[in-house]
N, C-alpha and C positions, 0 to 999 in steps of 0.2 A: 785808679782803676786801670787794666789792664786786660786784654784779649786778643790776642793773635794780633800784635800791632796797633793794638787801640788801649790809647790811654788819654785821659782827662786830667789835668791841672789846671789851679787856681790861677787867674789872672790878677793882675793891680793894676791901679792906674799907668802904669809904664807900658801896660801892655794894649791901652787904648789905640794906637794904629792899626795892630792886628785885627781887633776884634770888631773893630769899624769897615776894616776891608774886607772880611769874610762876613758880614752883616749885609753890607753893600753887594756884596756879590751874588749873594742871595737871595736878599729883595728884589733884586733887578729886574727880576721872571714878572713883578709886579707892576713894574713899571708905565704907566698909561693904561692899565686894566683894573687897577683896584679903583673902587670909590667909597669913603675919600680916599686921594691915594695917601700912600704909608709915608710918616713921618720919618719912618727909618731912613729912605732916601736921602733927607735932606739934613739929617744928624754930621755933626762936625765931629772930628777928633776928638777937640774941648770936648761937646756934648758928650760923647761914649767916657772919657776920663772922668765927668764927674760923674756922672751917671754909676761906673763901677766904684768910684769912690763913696759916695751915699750906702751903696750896697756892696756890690761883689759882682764878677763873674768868671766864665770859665771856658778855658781851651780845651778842643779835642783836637787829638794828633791820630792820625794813623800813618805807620812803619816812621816816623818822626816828619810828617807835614803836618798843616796847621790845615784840618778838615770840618771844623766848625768850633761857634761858640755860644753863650747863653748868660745872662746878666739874671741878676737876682735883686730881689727889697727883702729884709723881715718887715712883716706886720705886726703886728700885735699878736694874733694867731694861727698864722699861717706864712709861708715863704710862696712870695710875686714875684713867676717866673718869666721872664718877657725877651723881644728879643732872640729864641731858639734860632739857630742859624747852620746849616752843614751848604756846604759848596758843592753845587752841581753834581762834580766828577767823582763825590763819596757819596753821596747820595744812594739810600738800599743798603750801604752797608754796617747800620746799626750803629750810628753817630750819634743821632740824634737820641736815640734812647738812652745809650751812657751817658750822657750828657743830664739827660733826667734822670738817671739813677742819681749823678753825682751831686743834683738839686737836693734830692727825698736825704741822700747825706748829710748834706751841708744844713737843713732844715734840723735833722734830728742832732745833729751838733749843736746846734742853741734855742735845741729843747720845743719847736715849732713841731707838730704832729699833724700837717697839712702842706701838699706843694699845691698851689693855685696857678692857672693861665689863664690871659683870654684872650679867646680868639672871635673872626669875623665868620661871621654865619657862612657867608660867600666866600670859605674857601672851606670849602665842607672835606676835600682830603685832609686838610689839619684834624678838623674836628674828631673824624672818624679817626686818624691815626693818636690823638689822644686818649681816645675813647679806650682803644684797643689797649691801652698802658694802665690803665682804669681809672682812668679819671671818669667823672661823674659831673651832671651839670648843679650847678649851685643857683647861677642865673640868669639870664637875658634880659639887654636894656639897648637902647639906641646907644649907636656909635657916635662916641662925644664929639669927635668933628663931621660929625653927617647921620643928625636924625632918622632921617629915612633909612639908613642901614643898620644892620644888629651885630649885636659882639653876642657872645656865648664866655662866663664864669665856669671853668671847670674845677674840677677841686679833686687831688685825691688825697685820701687820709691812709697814713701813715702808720703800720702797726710799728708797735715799742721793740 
């Protein structure tokens, strides 16, 4: 994918440093305000390596810097997209959307006709800025490490 200096390519496990430190640099904003807080924080190297290794993910570059990234799962019927991450200073300038373009791709490549995310209720700019992409909600359940708080399943389907 390509736009005025924006393009998206495939990461592999070699690319596990990068995608760890544009992740980290990202979450950080969360740092001591999320509850529970984000396990992304405390993700290793290893952890991002194997983690792309099980699935997949993927760099955005803009004019050739590394401006974010996004990890993938297939399910069984849908592509778990988690993860989404753009750095501060590109931030607004439709990073992270290529980036889910490059999901809904990589899904319709082995034939999955749904990209899914979830996210926490309490960070409702996410929600809203998925929404906007059209995603759809699927479901809400307590957030696995802290009950008391909610995740949001959104889901969008994919035409052929």
């Amino acid at each position: 994918m390509s736009d005025e200096g924006l393009r998206v390519t495939s990461a592999t496990p070699d690319d596990a440093p990068l995608v760890r430190a544009i992740m980290l640099a990202a979450f950080e904003q969360f740092r001591g305000t999320l509850q529970p807080p984000s396990s992304a924080l405390d993700e290793t190297v290893e952890d991002t390596r194997r983690a792309i290794a099980a699935g997949g993910a993927a760099l955005a570059w803009v004019d050739g810097l590394a401006a974010g990234s996004v990890r993938y799962v297939p399910r069984a019927e849908y592509l778990y997209v988690g993860r989404l991450a753009v750095l501060p200073a590109f931030r607004g300038r439709g990073v992270a959307a290529a980036l889910l373009v490059s999901m809904e791709q990589q899904a319709r490549s082995i034939g999955l006709s749904e990209v899914r995310v979830e996210v926490r209720l309490a960070l409702a700019e996410n929600v809203t800025f998925f929404r906007r992409l059209g995603f759809g909600t699927v479901s809400e359940q307590p957030h696995p490490r802290g009950p008391a708080y909610r995740t949001v399943i959104l889901g969008k389907p994919l035409a052929n």
